[in-house]
DOBAVO-528659 format. One record per atom (N, C-alpha, C, CB): x negated, y negated, z negated. Coordinates in steps of 0.05 Angstrom, whole numbers, padded with zeros to 5 digits, always signed. Each point is the difference from the previous one (the first is absolute). Glycine has a CB too. Layout:
DOBAVO-528659
XYZ/...
***
This chain:
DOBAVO-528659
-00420+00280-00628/-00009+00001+00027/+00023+00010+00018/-00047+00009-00015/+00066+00014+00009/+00019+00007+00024/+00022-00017-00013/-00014+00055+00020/+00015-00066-00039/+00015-00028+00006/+00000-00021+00026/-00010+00004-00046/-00013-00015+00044/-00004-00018+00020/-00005+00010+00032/-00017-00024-00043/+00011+00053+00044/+00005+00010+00028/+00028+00000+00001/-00039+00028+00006/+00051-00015-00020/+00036-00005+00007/+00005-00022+00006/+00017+00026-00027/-00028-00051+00012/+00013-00025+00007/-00015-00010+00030/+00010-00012-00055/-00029+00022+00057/-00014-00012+00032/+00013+00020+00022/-00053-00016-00019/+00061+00040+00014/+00019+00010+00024/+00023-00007+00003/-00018+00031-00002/+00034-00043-00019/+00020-00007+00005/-00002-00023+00011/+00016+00025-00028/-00030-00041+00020/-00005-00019+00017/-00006-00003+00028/-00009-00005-00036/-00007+00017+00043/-00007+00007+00029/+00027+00023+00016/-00061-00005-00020/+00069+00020+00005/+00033+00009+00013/+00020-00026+00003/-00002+00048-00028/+00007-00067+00011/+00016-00023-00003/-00012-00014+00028/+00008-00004-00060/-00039-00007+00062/-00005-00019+00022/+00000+00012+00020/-00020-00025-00020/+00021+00054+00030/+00006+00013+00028/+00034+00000+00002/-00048+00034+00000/+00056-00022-00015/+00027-00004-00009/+00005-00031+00011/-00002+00036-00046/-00001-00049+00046/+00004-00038+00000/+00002+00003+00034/-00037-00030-00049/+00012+00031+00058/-00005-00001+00017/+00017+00010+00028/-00035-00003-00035/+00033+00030+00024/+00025+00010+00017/+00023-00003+00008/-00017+00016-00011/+00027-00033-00016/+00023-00012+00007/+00007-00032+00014/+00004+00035-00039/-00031-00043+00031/-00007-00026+00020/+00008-00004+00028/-00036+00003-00024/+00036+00027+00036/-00002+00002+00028/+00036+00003+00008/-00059+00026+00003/+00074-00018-00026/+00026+00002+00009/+00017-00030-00006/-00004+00057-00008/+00012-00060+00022/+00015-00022+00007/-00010-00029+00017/+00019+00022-00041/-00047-00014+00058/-00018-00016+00016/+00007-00001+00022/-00030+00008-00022/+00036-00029+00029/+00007-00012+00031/-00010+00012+00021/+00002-00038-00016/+00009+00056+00034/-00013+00011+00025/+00020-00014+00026/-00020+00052-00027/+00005-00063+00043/+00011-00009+00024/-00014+00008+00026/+00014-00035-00027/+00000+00051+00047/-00008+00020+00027/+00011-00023+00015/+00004+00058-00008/-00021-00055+00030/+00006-00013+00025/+00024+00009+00021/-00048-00010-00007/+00070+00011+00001/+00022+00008+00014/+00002-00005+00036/+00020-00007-00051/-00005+00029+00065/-00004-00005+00019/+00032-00022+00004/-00039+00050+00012/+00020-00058+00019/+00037-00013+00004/+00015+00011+00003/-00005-00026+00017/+00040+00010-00032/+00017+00022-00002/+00003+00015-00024/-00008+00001+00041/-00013-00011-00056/+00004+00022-00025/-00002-00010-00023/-00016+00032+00023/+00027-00033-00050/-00001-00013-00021/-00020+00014-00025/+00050-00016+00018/-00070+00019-00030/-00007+00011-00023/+00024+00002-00025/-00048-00019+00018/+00039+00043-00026/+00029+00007-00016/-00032+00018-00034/+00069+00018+00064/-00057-00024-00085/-00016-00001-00015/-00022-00021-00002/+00016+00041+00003/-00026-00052-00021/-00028-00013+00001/-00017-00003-00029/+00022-00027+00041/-00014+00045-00046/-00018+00004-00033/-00003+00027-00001/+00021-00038-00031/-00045+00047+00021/-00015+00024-00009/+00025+00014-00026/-00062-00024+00012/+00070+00046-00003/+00022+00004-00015/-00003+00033-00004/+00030-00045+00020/-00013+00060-00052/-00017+00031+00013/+00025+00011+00013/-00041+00016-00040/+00056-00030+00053/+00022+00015+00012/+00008-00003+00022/+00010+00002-00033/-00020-00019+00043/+00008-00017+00026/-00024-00006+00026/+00033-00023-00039/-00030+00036+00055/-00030-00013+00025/+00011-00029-00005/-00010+00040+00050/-00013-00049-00031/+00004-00029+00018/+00003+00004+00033/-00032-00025-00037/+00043+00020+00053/+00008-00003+00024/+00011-00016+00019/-00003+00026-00017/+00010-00019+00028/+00013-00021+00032/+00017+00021+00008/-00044-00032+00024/+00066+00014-00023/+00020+00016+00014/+00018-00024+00033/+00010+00033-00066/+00005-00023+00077/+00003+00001+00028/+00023-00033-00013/-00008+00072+00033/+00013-00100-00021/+00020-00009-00011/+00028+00014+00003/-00028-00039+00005/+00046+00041-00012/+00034+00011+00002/+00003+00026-00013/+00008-00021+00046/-00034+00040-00044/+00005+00024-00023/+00010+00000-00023/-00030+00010+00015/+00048+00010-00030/+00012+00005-00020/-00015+00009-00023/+00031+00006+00029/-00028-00006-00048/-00020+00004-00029/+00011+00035+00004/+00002-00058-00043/+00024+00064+00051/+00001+00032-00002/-00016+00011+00025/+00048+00002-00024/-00064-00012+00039/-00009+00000+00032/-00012-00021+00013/+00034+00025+00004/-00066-00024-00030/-00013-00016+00018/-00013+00003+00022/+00000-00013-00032/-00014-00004+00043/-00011-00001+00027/-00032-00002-00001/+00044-00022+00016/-00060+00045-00039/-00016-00011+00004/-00023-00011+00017/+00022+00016-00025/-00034-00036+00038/-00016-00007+00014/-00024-00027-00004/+00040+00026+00022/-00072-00013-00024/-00024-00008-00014/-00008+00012-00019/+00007-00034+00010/-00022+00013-00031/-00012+00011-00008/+00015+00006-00028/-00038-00017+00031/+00024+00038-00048/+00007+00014-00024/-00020+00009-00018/+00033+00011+00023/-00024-00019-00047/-00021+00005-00023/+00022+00019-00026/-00035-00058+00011/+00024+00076-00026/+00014+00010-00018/-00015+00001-00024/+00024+00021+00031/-00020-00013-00063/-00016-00004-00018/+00004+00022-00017/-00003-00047+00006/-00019+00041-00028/-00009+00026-00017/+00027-00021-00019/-00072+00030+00004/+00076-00010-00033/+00009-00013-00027/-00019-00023-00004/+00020+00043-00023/-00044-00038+00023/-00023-00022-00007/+00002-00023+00013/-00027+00030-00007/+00040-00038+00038/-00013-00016+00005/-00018+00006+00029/+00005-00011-00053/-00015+00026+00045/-00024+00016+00019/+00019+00003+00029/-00030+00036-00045/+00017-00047+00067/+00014+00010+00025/+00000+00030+00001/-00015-00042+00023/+00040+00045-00007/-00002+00036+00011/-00008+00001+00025/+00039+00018-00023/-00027-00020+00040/-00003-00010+00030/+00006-00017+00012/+00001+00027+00002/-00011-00030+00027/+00003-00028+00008/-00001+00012+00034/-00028-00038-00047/+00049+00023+00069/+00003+00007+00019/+00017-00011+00025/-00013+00028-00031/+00026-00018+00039/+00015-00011+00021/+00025+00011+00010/-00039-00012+00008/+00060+00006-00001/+00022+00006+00009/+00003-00011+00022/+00014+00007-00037/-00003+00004+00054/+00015-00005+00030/+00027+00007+00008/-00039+00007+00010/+00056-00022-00008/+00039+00015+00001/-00002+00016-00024/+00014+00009+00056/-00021-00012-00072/+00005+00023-00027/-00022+00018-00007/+00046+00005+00014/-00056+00002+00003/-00022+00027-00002/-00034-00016+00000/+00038+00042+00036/-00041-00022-00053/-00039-00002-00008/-00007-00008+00031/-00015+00047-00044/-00002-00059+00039/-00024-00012+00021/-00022-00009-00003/+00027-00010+00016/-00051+00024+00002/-00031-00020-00007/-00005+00020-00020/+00005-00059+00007/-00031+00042-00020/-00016+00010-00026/+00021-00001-00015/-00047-00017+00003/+00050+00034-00023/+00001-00004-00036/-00016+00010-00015/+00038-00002+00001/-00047-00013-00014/-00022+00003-00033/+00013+00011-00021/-00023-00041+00005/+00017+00057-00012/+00005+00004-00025/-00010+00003-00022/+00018+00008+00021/-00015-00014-00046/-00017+00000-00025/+00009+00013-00032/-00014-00041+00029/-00006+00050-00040/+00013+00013-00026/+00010-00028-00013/-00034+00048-00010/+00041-00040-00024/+00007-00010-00020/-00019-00033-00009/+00015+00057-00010/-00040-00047+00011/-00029-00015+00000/-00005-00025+00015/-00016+00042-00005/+00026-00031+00028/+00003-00018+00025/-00027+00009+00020/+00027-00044-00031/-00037+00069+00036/-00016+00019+00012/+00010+00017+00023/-00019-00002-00042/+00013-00017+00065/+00018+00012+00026/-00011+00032+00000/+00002-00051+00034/+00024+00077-00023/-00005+00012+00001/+00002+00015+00025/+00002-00012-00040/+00014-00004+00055/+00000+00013+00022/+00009-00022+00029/+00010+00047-00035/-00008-00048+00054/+00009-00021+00022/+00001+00022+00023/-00024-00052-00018/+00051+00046+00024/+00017+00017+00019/+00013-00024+00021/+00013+00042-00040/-00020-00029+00073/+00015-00016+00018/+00029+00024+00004/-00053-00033+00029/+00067+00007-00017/+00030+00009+00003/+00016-00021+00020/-00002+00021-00051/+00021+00001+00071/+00010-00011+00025/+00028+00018-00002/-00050-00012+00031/+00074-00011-00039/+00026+00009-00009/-00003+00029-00018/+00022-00026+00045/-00038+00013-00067/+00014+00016-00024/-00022+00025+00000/+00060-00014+00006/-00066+00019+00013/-00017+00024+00011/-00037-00004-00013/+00039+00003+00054/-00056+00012-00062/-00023-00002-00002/-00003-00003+00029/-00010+00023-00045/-00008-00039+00044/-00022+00005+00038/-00010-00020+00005/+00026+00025+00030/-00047-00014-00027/-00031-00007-00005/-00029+00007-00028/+00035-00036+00027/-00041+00032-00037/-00024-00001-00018/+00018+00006-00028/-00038-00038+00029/+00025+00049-00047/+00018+00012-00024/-00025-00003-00013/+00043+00035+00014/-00051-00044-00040/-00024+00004-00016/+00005-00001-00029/-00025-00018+00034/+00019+00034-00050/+00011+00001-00031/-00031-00004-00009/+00051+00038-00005/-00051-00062-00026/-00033-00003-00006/+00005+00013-00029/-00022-00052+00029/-00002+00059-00028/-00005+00006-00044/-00001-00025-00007/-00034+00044-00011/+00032-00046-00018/+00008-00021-00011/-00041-00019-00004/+00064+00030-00029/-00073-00019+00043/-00034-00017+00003/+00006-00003+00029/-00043+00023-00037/+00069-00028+00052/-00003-00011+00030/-00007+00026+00020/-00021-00051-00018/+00005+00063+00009/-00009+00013+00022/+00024+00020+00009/-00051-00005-00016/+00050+00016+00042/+00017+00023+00021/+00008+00020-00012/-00022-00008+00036/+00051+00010-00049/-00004+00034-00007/+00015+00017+00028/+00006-00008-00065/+00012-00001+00084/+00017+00007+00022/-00004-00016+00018/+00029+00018-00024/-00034-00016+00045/+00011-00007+00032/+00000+00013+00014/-00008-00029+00001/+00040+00020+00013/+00020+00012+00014/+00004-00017+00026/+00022+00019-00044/-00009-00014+00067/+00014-00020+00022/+00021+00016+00007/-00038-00025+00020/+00049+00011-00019/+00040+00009+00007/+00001-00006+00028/+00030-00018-00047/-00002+00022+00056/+00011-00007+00024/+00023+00008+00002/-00036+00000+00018/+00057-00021-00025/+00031-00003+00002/+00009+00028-00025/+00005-00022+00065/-00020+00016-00086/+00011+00013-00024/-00011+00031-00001/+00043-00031+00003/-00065+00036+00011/-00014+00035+00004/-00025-00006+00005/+00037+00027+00023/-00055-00018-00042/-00036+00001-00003/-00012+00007+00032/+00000+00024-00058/-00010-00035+00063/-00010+00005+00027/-00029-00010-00005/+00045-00006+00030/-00062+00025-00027/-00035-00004+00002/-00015+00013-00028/+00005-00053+00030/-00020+00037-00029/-00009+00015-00025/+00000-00014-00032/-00029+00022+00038/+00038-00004-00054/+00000-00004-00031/-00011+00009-00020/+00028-00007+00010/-00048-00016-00015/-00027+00011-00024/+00005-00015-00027/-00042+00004+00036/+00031+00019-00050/+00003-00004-00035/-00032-00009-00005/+00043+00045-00016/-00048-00059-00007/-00022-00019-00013/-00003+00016-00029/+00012-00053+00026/-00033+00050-00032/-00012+00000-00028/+00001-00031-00013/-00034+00044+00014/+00036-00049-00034/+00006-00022-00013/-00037-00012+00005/+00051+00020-00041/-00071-00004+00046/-00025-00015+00019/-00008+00004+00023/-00014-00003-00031/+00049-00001+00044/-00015-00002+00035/-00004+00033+00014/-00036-00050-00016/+00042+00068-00001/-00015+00017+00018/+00036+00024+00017/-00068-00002-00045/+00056+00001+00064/+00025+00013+00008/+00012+00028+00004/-00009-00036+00013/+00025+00038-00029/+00005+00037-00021/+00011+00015+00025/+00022-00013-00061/+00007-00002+00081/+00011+00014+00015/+00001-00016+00027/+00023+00026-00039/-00007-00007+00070/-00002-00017+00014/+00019+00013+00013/-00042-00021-00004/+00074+00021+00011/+00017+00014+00011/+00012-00018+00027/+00008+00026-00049/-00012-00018+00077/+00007-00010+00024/+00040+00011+00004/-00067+00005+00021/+00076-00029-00015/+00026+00001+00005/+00007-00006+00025/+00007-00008-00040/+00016+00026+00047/+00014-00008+00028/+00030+00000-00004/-00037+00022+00029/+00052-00044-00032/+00033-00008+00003/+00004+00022-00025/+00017-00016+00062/-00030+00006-00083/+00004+00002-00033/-00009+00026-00001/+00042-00029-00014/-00049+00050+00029/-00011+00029-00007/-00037+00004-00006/+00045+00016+00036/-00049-00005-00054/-00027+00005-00003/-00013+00012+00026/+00008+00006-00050/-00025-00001+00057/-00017+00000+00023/-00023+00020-00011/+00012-00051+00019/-00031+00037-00031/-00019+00014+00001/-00015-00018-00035/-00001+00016+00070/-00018-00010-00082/-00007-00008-00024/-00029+00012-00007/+00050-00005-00012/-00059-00012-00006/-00032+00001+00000/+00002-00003-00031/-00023-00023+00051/
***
């Protein structure tokens, strides 16, 4: 009997195992802006995918659009945007699994706007709102069911007041 369980876990380690590696070396193509060339295009564990500016240098690129980075697996990490070089817009981010954990806006490089980190069943464990890189308003913590543990009000990154 723990014969044949050994042989069915290994099995089932081997076909996740498979799987995972399925995802590395898979064609990803972003819609580049004009002016800009995609540089990477396979799921790789070392390398994003991106768009960079045309005439930039590989020691000094230019990045500009969109951007994807990856787990060893395969598994996306994040996914986002660049502008002249610096973060912009939403970025997603996700564990190992591929279980977003958090999505952060950003304006040159800076958090600002909406900040939200999830447990791994989706739901809210943090939200935050920035403004040019300093917490401004209020920032509440989650229970993994919704219920909300803390609640600390910010002004130009200083705590304020808290519940």
């Amino acid at each position: 009997m723990s014969y044949r369980f050994a042989a069915l876990c290994v099995a089932a380690f081997a076909t996740h195992a498979l799987a995972e590696d399925s995802a590395i070396g898979r064609e990803v193509r972003l819609e580049c802006p004009a002016g800009t060339v995609q540089k990477g295009g396979r799921v790789s564990k070392d390398m994003g995918v991106f768009c960079v500016r045309v005439g930039s240098t590989p020691q000094k690129p230019a990045l500009h659009g969109p951007y994807m980075d990856f787990w060893a697996s395969g598994q996306k990490q994040s996914e986002g945007q660049y502008k002249d070089g610096f973060r912009s817009g939403r970025w997603t981010f996700y564990d190992a699994n591929g279980v977003k954990t958090g999505e952060t806006q950003f304006e040159n490089n800076d958090y600002h706007g909406q900040r939200v980190e999830y447990f791994p069943n989706g739901a809210k464990k943090m939200e935050q709102t920035w403004v040019k890189g300093k917490r401004e308003g209020v920032e509440a913590t989650y229970t993994e069911n919704g219920q909300k543990v803390s609640e600390v009000q910010y002004s130009a990154d200083k705590p304020l007041a808290s519940k």
